[in-house]
C-alpha positions in Angstrom: 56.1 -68.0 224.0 54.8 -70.4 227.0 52.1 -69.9 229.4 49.5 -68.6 226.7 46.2 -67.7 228.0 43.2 -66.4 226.0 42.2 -62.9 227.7 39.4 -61.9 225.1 39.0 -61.1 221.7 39.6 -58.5 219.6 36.1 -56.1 217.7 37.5 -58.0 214.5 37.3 -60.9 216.1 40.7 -62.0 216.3 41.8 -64.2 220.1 43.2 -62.0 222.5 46.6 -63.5 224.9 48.7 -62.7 227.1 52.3 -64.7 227.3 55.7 -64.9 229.4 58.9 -65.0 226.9 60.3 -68.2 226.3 64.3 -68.4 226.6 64.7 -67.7 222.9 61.8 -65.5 223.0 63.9 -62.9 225.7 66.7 -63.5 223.6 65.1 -61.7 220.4 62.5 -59.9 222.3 63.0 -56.4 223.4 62.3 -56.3 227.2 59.9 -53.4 226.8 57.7 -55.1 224.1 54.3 -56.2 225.4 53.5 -59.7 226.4 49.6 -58.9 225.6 48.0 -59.4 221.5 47.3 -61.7 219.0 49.0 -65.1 217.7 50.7 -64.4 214.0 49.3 -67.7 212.6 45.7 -66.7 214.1 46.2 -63.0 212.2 47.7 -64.0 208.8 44.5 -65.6 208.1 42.5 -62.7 208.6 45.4 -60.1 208.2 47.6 -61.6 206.1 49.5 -58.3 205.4 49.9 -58.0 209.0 52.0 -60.7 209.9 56.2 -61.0 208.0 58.9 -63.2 208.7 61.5 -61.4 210.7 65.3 -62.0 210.0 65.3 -64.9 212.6 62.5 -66.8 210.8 59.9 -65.4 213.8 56.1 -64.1 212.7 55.9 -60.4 214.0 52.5 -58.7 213.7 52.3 -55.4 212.5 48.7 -54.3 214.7 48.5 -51.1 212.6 47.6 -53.4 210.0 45.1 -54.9 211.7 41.7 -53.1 211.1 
């Protein structure tokens, strides 16, 4: 991710951002997914559940866990 700017928070109080893909981020990224949420390492202290490790080594927040 580059360009990260905080937009707001969330009602749990976790940061709100929005991003533009870095080159390896459109390289894993599907085009589609938003570039709008919260930082893994920000939500695995709250929501640890939340956040995995993805295949590539890459945090990926599951926001239905986030409650």
């Amino acid at each position: 991710k580059e360009n990260i700017v905080k937009i707001g928070a969330t009602p749990r109080g976790l940061n709100l951002y929005s991003w533009d893909w870095n080159e390896k981020g459109r390289e894993i990224a599907d085009p589609l997914q938003p570039t709008v949420g919260v930082m893994a390492q920000e939500a695995m202290k709250v929501f640890p559940k939340a956040v995995t490790v993805g295949v590539d080594g890459f945090l990926r927040v599951n926001y239905g866990e986030i409650k």
